[in-house]
N, C-alpha and C positions, 0 to 999 in steps of 0.2 A: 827408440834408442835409449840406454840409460847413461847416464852421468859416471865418467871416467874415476872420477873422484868420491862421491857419497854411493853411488849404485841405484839413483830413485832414477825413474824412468818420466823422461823429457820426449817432447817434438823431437824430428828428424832437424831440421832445418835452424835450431836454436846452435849459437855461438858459446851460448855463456848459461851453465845451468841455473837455471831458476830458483833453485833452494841452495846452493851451497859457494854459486859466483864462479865454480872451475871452470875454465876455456875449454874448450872443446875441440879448437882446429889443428892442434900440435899432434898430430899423428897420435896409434894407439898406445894406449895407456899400457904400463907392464902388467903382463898375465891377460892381455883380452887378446881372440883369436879373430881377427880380421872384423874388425867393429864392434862386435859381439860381446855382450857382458852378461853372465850369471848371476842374480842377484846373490847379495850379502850371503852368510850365514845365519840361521835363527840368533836370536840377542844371546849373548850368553850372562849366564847365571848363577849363582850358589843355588845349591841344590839339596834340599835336606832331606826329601827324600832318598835321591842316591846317598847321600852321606850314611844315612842309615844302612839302606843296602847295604855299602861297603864295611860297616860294623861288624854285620850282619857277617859276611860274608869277605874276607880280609884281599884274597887272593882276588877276587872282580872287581874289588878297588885298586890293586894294582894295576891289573890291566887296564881298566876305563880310564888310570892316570894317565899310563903313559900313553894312551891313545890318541886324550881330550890332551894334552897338557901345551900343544902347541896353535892346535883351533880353539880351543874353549878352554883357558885356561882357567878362570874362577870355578867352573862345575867341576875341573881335572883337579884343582884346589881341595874341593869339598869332599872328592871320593879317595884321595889323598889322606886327607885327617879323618876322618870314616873308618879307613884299613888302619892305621896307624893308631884308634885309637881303640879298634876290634882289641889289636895286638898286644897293646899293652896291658888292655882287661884280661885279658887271657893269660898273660902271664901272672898279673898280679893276681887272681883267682885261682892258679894252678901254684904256688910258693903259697899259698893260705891254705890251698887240700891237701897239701905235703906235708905241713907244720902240723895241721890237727891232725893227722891218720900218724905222724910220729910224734905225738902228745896222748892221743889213744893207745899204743901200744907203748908205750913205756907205763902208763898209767895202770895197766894189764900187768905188764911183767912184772909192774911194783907190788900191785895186788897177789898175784902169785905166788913172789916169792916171803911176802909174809907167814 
């Protein structure tokens, strides 16, 4: 059986779990289906890896936000500012190719019309 309260897995016949002190005899815990308990979720985590990804790739950071942002929220965090910060390089890199390709052509047309 595991522990209503931490999710570590205890004896059948224990009152009181062993690592975290929660009572056990009060009927099921919310979310377990007739005694039965799923362990946890893996730990969650900042993730620089996906952060990168999501650099990388702006639109799969959105999606892995809002998918993680309510089970895993520090890694939905991560891929989060990842997308967000793909986007702003993107923009700030594309207002810099704009400026010099209309600095190049006026530079031309100066030339020219000399």
């Amino acid at each position: 059986m595991y522990c209503k309260k931490c999710g570590k897995e205890m004896d059948e016949n224990m009152a009181f779990c062993p690592y975290c002190g929660a009572g056990q005899a009060d009927g099921a815990a919310p979310g377990m289906d007739a005694g039965r308990y799923s362990p946890p979720a893996p730990a969650d985590a900042r993730s620089g890896g996906f952060a990168f990804l999501c650099f990388l790739f702006p639109l799969v950071g959105l999606i892995l936000y809002l998918v993680w942002k309510d089970t895993m929220p520090l890694r939905a965090r991560s891929c989060g500012k990842g997308a967000i910060i793909g986007v702003v390089l993107y923009v700030v890199f594309l207002i810099l190719y704009i400026i010099i390709v209309v600095a190049i052509i006026a530079q031309a047309a100066s030339a020219a019309a000399i």
